[in-house]
C-alpha positions, 0 to 999 in steps of 0.5 A: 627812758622818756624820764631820764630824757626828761631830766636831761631837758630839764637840767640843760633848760635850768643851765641854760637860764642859770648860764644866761643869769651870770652872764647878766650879772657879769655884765651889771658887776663890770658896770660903774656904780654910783651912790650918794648926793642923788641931786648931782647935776640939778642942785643949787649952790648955797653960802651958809654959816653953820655956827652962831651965838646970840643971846640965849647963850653966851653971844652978844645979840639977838637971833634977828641981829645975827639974821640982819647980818646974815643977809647983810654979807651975803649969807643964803644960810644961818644955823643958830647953835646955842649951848645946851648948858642948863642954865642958859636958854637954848630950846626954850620956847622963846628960842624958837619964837625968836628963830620963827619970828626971824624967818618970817622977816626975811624969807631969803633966807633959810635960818636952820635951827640948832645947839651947840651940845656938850658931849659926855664925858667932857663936862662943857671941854667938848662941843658938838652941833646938833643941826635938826631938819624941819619935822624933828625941830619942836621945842619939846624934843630940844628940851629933852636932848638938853635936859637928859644928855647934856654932859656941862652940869651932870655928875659922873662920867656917864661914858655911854650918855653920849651914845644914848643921845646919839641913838635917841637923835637916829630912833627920831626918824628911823626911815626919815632925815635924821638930825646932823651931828659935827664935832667942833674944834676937833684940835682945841683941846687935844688932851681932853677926855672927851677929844675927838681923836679919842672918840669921833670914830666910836661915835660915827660908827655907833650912829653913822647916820647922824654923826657925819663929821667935824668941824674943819675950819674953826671960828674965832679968825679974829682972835690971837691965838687964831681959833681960840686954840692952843698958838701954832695948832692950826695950820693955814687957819684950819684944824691939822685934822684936816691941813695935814696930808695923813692926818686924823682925817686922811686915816678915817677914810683909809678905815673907810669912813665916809666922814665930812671936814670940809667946814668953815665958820665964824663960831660967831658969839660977837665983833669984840670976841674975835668974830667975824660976823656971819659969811663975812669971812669964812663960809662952808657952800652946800650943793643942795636939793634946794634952799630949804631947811632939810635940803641944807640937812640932805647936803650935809647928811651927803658931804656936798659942800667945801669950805672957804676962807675970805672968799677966794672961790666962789665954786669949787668942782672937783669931778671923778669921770670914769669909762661907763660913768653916766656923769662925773662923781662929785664929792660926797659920792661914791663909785664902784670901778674895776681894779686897775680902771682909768678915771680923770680927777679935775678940779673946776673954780669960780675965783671972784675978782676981790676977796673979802676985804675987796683986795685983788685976788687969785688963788696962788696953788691947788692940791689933789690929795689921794688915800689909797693903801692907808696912806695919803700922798699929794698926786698934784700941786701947782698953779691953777688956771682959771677956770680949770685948775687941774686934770689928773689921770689915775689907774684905780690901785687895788683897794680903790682911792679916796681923793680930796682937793684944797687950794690956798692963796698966800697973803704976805705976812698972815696966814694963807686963804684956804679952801678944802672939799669934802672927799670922793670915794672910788671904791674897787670890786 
């Protein structure tokens, strides 16, 4: 009799841990959890232009020109994104001698470097900016991705070099900071072979630790038609990628993609192309770690920033707050509630008294985008107050919710002043 006792014993002690275990995993799986931009609520603001030209390629002045300028109007942040073509001079050794010698004359500001590669099998149809945190930027390993994947003067389709380049880039840092890749002008040429509606998802899901989104608000604001695009595709100056409420991007983050559009830049080349000159016009503002190279990497990895245009916010927070939330979600970041939990979205601004052309300003109407169900609807529009613009309940519907926000001011007679963010995620168990 004293083994079968022994064995009851046994099984109620084993019951008992295996009971007490459930009920601790119960609880810690009821809890709100949280994941992404792990410096929310310690980070810092940065204005950043992500997309220039200078002579090494097809712009009109020199690196320490498009720095001056930089500075000049306000930048905290310039990326130099020369072609990658084979006959021009990006990633070469005096592109990165020019990029040294212009952080080394001003200090204040962080000059990322970068190129503008011509994915295949678009042969120079289709750009995308390859931007490189500080360990991985030596001149040898430019040279490489540009001599062995760029697609301008290579015969052939090569329809699996652009998945080559993209493994290279992630087999760079397998446990470290990768490169960033966006896709630019995602709507300039629709129709090409290498478009990114055809290709941008193929593309993220082979390397979704690099290819992190696209370029919402193109440059060339100067030019007519606006953006060097086709006349009448953009929407308030954006690419309809993102202007359009269950456009190409609403319907990734309904396929549940985590990818970033929320980009503004001058794609500057030089003042009689079109452009505006570095943060004169347009910026995309990065909640990063810090001001150096990898933390503007870090944010742009993370989906921390929104973009602007003619500086009519100087901040922009929208905030997910949610029961058992330690703080508010933030764009870029991702929460996991139960079905049916009650979460606040609110919209904060800073709007500066003078836009970019030192005219009064306001900001005229506000927009909370959600997806949920594969479909996006807008959940609130109107004027905002300042600073807060708009606080909106919402039950989590099954399957979770991603939400987006966007403002605009209306200018008689030109295109509106818009800004977008980057999305938050609530996700369901």
């Amino acid at each position: 009799m004293k083994p079968a006792r022994r064995a009851r014993t046994v099984f109620a002690v084993a019951a008992a841990v295996l009971a007490a275990a459930g009920l601790a995993w119960s609880q810690a799986a009821s809890r709100p959890a949280v994941r992404g931009v792990e410096w929310a609520g310690k980070g810092v603001w940065l204005r950043a232009e992500l997309h220039t030209h200078t002579r090494f390629s097809d712009g009109g002045h020199t690196v320490d020109e498009i720095a001056a300028a930089a500075v000049r109007h306000g930048c905290d942040v310039v990326a130099i994104t020369d072609h990658t073509d084979g006959n021009l001079k990006a990633a070469t050794p005096e592109y990165f001698t020019a990029i040294r010698d212009a952080r080394l004359k001003y200090p204040s500001l962080t000059i990322v470097t970068g190129i503008e590669w011509n994915p295949p099998p678009g042969k120079g149809q289709e750009h995308a900016n390859v931007f490189f945190p500080s360990g991985l930027e030596a001149q040898d390993r430019l040279a490489q991705f540009k001599e062995r994947f760029d697609d301008y003067d290579k015969k052939g389709e090569n329809p699996e070099l652009a998945l080559d380049a993209l493994r290279w880039l992630d087999e760079l840092a397998p446990k470290g900071l990768a490169p960033a890749v966006t896709l630019n002008h995602p709507s300039r040429r629709p129709h090409s072979t290498s478009a990114p509606r055809l290709t941008f998802e193929g593309l993220h899901r082979a390397a979704p630790r690099v290819v992190i989104g696209f370029e919402g608000g193109p440059g060339h604001q100067r030019q007519d038609p606006l953006g060097a695009y086709p006349a009448g595709t953009l929407v308030d100056r954006w690419d309809p990628f993102v202007a359009e409420v269950g456009g190409q991007w609403d319907q990734w983050l309904a396929r549940g993609l985590d990818v970033w559009g929320a980009s503004a830049t001058a794609d500057f080349h030089s003042e009689g192309n079109g452009d505006f000159w570095p943060c004169e016009f347009a910026s995309t503002r990065l909640y990063a770690p810090d001001a150096s190279v990898d933390g503007v990497i870090r944010a742009l990895h993370a989906g921390s920033y929104f973009g602007e245009h003619g500086h009519i916010v100087d901040t922009v927070d929208l905030r997910v707050a949610a029961p058992g939330l330690a703080a508010p979600v933030i764009p870029g970041q991702r929460a996991t509630v139960r079905q049916g939990t009650e979460i606040t979205t609110s919209l904060s601004l800073e709007i500066p008294e003078r836009d970019y052309m030192r005219r009064s300003n306001r900001v005229t109407q506000v927009e909370l985008i959600g997806i949920a169900d594969g479909k996006a609807t807008v959940l609130f529009e109107g004027e905002p107050a300042s600073p807060d613009a708009f606080s909106v309940p919402i039950s989590v519907p099954p399957g979770g919710i991603v939400l987006r926000a966007r403002g605009r001011r209306t200018v008689v007679g030109q295109p509106a002043l818009t800004f977008y963010t980057n999305p938050i995620r609530i996700a369901t168990r």
